[in-house]
N, CA, C and O of each residue as an XYZ file, in Angstrom:
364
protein
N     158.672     55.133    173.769
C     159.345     55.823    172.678
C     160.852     55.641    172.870
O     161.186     55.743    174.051
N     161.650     55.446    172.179
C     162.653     54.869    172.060
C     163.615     56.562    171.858
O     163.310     57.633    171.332
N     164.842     56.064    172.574
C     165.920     57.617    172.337
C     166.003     58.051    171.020
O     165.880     59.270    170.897
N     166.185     57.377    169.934
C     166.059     58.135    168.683
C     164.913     58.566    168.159
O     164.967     59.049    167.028
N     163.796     58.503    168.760
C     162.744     58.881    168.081
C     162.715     60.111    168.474
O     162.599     61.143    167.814
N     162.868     59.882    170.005
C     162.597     61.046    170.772
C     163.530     62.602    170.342
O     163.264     63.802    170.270
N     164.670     61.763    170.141
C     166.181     62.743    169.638
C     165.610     63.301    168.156
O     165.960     64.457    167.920
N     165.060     62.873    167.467
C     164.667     62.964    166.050
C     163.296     63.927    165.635
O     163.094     64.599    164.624
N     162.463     63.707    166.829
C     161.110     64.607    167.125
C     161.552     66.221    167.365
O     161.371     67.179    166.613
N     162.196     66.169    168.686
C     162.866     67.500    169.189
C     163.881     67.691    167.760
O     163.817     68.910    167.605
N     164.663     67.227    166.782
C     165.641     67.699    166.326
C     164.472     68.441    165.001
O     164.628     69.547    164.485
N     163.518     67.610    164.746
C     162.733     68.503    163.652
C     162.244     69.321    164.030
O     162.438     70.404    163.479
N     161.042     69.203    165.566
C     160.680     70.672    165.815
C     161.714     71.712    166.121
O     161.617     72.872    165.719
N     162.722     71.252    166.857
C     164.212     72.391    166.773
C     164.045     73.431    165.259
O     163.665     74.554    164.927
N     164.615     72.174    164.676
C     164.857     72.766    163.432
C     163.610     73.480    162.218
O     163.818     74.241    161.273
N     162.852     73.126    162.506
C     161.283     73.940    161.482
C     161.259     74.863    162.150
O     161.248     75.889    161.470
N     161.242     75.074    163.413
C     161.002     76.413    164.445
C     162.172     77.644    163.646
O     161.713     78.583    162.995
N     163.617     77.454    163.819
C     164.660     78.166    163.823
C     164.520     78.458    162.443
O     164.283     79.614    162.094
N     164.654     77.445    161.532
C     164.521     77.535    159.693
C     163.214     78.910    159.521
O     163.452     79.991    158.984
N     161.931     78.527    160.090
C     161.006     79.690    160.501
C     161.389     80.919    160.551
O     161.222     81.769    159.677
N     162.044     81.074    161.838
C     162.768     82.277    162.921
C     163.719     82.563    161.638
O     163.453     83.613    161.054
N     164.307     82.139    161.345
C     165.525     82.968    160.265
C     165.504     83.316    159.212
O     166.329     83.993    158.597
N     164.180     82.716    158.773
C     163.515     83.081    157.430
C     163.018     84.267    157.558
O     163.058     85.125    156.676
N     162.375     84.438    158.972
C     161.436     85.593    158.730
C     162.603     86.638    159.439
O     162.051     87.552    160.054
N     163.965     86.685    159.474
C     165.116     87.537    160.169
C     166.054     88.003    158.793
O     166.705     89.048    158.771
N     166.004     87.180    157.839
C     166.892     87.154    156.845
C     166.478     86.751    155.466
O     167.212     85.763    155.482
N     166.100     86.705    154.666
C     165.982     85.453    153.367
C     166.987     84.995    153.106
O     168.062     85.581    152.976
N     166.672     83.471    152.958
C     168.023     82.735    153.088
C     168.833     83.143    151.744
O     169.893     82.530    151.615
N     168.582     83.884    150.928
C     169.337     84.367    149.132
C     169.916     85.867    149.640
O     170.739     86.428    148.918
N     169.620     86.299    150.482
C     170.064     87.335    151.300
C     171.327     88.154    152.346
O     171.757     89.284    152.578
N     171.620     86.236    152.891
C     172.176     85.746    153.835
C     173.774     86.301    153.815
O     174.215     86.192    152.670
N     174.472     86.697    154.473
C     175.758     87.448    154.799
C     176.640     85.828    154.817
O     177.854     85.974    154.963
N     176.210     84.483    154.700
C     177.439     83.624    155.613
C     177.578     82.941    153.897
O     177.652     81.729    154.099
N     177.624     83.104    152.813
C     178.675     82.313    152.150
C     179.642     83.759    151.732
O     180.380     83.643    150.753
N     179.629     84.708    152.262
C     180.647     85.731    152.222
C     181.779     85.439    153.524
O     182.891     85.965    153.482
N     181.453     84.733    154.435
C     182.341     84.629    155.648
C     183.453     83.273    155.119
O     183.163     82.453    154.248
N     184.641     83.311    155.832
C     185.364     82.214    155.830
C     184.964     80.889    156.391
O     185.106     79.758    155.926
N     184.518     81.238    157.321
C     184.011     79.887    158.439
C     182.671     79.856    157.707
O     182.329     78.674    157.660
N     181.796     80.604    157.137
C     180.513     80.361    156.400
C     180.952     79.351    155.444
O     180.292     78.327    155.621
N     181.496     79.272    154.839
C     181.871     78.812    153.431
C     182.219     77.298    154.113
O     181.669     76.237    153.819
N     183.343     77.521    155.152
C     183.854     75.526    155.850
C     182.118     75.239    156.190
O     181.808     74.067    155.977
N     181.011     76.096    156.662
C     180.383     75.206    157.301
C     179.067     74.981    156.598
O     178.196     74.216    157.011
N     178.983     75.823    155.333
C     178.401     75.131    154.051
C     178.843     73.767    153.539
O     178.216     72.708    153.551
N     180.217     74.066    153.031
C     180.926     72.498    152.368
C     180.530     71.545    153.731
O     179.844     70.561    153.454
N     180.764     71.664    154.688
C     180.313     70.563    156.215
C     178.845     70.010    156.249
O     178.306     68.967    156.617
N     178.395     71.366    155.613
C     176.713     70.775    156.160
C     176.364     69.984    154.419
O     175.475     69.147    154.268
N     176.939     70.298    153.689
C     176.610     69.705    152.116
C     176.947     67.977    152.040
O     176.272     66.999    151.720
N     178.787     68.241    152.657
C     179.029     66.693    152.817
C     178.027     65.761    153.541
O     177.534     64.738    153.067
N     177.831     66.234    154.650
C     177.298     65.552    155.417
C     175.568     65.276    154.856
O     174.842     64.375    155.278
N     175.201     66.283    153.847
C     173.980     65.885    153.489
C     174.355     64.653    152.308
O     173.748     63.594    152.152
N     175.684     65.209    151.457
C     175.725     63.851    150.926
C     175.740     62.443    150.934
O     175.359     61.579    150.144
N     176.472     62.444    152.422
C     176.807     60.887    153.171
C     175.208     60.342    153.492
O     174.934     59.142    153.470
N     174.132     61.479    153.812
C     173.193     60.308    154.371
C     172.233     60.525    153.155
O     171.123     60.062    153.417
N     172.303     61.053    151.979
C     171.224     61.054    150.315
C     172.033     59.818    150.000
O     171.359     58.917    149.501
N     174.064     59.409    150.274
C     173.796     58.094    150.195
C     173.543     57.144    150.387
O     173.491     56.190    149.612
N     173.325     57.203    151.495
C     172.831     56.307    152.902
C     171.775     55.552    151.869
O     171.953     54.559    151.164
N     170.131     56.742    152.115
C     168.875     56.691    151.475
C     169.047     55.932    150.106
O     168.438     54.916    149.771
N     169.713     56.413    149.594
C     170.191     55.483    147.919
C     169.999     54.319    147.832
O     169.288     53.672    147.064
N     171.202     53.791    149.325
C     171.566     52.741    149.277
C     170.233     51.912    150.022
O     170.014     50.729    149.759
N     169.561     52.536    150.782
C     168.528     51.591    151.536
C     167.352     52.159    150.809
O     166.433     51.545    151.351
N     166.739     53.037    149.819
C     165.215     53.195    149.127
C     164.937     52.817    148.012
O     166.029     52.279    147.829
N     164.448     52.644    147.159
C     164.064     52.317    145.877
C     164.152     53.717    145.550
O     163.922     54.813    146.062
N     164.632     53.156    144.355
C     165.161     54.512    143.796
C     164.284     55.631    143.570
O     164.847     56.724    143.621
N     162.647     55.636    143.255
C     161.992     56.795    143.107
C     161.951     57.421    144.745
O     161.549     58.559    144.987
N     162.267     56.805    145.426
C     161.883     56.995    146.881
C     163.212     57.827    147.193
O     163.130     58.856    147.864
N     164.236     57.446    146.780
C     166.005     58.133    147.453
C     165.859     59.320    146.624
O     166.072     60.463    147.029
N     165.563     59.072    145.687
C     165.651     60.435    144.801
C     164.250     62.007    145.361
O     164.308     63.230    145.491
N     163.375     61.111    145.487
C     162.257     62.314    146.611
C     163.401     62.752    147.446
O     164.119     63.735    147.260
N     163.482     61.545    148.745
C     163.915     62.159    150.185
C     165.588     63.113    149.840
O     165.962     64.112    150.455
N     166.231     62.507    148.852
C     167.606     63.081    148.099
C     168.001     64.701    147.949
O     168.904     65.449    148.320
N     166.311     64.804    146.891
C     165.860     66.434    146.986
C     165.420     67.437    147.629
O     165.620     68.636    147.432
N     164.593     66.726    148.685
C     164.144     67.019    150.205
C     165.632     67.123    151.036
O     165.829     68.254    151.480
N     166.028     66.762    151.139
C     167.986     66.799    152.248
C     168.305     68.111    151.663
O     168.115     69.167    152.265
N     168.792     68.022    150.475
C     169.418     68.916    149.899
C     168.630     70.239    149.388
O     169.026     71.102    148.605
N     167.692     70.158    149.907
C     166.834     71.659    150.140
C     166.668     71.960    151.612
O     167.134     72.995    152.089
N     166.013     71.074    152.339
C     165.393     70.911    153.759
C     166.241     71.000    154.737
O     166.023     71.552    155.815
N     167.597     70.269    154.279
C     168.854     70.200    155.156
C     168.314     68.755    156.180
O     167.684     67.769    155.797
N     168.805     69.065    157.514
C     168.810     67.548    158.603
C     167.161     68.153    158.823
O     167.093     67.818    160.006
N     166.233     68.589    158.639
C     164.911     68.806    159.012
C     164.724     67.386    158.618
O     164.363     66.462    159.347
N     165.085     67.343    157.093
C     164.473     65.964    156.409
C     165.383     64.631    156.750
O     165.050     63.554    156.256
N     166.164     64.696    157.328
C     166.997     64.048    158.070
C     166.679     63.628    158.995
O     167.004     62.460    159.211
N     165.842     64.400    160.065
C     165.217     64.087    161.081
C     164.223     63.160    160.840
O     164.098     62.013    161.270
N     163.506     63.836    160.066
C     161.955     62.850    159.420
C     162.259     61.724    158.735
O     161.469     60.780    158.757
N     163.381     61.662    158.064
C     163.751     60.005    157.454
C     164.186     59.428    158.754
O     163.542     58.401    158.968
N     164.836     59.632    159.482
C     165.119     58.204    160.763
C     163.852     58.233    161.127
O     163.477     57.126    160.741
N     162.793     58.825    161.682
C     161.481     58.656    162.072
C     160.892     57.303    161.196
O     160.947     56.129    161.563
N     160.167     57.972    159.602
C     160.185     57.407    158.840
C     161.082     55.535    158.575
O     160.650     54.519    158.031
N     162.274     55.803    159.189
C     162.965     54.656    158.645
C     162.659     53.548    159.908
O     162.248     52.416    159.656
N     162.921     54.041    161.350
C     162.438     53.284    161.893
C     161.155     52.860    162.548
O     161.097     52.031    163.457
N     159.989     53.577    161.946
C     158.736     53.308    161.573
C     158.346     51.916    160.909
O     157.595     50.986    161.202
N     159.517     52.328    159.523
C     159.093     50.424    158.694
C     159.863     49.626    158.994
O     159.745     48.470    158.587
């Protein structure tokens, strides 16, 4: 198994576990952090950064395919991030 797979396995179960854990601590429509200052920088941070790799996917899927994984990022966050490098270096 190669370091990114491995980095990419642990980063989804990381992340489904915690997304879990905080769901069932908070509802995310609930949530106290786009009222914070630093909430708000690390929304716009985590958005950009979902944008840079929905363009990534754009640029390397057929388009019914970028537009799935596109909507998946931008709901799922790097969960689905994780699972597309899996996915990508799979094919």
């Amino acid at each position: 198994m190669t370091i990114t797979k491995l980095i990419s396995y642990i980063s989804a179960i990381s992340m489904a576990t915690v997304i879990i854990w905080a769901q069932s601590e908070v509802p995310i429509f609930q949530s106290s952090i786009p009222e914070l200052p630093w909430g708000i920088v690390s929304l716009v941070d985590l958005y950009a950064g979902f944008i840079f790799v929905c363009l990534w996917i754009i640029y390397k899927e057929k388009t019914k395919h970028a537009i799935i994984w596109s909507l998946f990022i931008l709901t799922l966050g790097n969960l689905t991030t994780a699972i597309y490098v899996l996915y990508s270096i799979r094919n």
